[in-house]
C-alpha positions in Angstrom: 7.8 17.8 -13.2 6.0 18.8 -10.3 6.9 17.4 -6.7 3.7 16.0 -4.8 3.4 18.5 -1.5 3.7 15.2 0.4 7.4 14.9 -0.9 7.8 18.6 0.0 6.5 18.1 3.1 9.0 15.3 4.0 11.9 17.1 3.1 10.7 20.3 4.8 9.3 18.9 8.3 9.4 15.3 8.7 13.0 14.9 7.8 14.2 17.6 10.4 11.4 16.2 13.1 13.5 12.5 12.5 16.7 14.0 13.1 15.8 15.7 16.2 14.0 12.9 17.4 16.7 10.1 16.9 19.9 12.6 16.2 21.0 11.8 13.5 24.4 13.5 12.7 23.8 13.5 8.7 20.2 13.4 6.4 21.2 10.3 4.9 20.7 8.6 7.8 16.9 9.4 8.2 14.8 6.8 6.9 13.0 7.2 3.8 10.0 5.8 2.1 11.5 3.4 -0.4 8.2 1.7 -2.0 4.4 0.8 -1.5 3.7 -2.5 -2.9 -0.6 -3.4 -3.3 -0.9 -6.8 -3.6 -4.7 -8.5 -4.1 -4.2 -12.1 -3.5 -7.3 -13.7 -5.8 -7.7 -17.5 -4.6 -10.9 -17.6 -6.6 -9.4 -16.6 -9.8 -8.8 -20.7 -10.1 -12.3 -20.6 -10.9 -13.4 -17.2 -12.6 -11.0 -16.5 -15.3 -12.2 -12.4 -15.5 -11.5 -12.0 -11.5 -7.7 -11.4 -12.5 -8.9 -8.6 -16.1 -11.7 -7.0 -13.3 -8.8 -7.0 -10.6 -6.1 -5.6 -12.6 -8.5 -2.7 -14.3 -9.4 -1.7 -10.4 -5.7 -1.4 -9.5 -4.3 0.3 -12.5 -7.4 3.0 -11.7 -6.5 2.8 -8.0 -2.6 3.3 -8.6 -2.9 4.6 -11.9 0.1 2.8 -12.8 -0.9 -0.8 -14.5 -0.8 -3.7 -12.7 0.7 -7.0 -13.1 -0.9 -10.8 -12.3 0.9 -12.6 -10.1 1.4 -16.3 -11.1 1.4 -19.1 -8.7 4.7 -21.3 -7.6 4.2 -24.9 -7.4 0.9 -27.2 -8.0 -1.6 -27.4 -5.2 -4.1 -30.4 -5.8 -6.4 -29.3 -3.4 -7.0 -26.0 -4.4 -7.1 -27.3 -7.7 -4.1 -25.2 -8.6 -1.4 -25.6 -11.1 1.5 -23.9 -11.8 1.9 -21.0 -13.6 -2.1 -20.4 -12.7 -2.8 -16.6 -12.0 -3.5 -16.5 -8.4 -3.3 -12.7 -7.6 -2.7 -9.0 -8.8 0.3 -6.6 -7.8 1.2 -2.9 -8.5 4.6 -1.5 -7.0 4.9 2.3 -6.9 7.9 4.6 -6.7 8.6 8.2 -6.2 5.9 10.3 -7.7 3.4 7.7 -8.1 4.2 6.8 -4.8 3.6 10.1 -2.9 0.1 10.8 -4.8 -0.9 7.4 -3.7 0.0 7.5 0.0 -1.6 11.4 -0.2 -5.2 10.3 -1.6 -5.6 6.7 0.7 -4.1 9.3 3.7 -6.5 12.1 2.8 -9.3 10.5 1.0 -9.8 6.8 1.0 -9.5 5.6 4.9 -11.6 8.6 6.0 -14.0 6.9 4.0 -13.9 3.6 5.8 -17.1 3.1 8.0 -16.5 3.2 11.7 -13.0 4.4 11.1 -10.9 4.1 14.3 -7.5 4.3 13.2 -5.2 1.5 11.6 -3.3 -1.3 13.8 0.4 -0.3 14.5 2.6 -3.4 14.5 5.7 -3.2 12.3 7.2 -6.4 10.6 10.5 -5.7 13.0 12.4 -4.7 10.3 10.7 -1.0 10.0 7.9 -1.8 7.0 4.0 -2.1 7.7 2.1 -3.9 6.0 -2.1 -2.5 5.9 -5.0 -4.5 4.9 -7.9 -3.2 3.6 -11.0 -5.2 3.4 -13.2 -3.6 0.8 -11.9 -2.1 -2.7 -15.0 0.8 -2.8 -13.0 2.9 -0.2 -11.0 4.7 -3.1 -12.8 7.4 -5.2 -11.7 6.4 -8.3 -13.6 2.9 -8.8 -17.7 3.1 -9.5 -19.5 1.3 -6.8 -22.3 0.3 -9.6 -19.7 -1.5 -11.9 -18.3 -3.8 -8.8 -19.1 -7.4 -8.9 -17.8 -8.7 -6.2 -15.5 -7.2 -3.1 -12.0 -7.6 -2.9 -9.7 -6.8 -0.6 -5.9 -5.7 -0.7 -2.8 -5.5 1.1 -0.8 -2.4 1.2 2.6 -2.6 2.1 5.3 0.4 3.0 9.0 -0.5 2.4 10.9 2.2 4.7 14.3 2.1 4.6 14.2 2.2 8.8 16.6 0.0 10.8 13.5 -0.3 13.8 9.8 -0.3 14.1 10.6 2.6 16.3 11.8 5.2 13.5 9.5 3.5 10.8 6.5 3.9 13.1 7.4 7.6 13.4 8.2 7.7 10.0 4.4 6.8 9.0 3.0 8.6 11.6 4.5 11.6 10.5 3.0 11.3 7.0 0.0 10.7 8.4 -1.3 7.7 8.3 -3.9 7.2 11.3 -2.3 5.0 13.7 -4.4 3.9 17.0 -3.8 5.4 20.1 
């Protein structure tokens, strides 16, 4: 099994950078990237059954790890909502799976964002950021001419950081695009 050269990278430069940065006396202390969870949240799958099989093919090609509906809590009148109703579509990736991903939407699919200034950098306070991305087409491996309809996603980093401080450097140092 080969380790992604993002993983390499982390244990080579990124987790000596942290240490020096915040001194840490021992490598277990540096924070590490514990998960990326890609949630879609598909309030019009109430309506359009296939929104959910379209939504969970696009992720699984995304992550390529499948993905899994997400089923809604309580009953919502309004919304015309029930529970037990599919509402949404998540994928949770680990290790290996993990790296690639954070590698290709690092190298490949926000460069390919139009008018691409960089990515907000406000941390939930407990040292995980949470991206949204408005458009599905910015990742290589889904076919512009089979989309029906745009979907956006939410890409959450778990870190296991104790501040936004050391998270934000964290991220940074893998290189995602923060704004000045």
């Amino acid at each position: 099994m080969s380790t992604t050269t993002l993983r390499k990278d982390y244990q080579e430069r990124i987790v000596p950078a942290l240490t020096e940065k915040f001194n840490y006396t021992t490598p277990m202390q540096v924070p590490k990237l514990k998960k990326i969870v890609i949630n879609q949240g598909l309030g019009r799958a109430t309506q359009d059954k296939k929104l959910i099989e379209i939504s969970i093919n696009e992720l699984t090609a995304i992550t390529g790890q499948k993905a899994v509906q997400t089923l809604s809590k309580k009953d919502i009148s309004n919304f015309k909502l029930r529970k037990k109703m599919p509402v949404g579509v998540r994928v949770t990736l680990r290790r290996e799976r993990m790296y690639e991903f954070l590698e290709r939407l690092v190298r490949v699919a926000l460069p390919r964002i139009r008018d691409f200034k960089g990515i907000e950098g406000k941390l939930d306070g407990r040292g995980n950021y949470t991206l949204g991305i408005s458009e599905q087409i910015i990742f290589p491996e889904i076919n512009i001419d089979s989309i029906t309809q745009m979907m956006g996603m939410n890409i959450t980093f778990v870190t296991t950081a104790n501040t936004d401080e050391e998270g934000f450097e964290l991220l940074k140092l893998f290189g995602l695009p923060f704004k000045k």
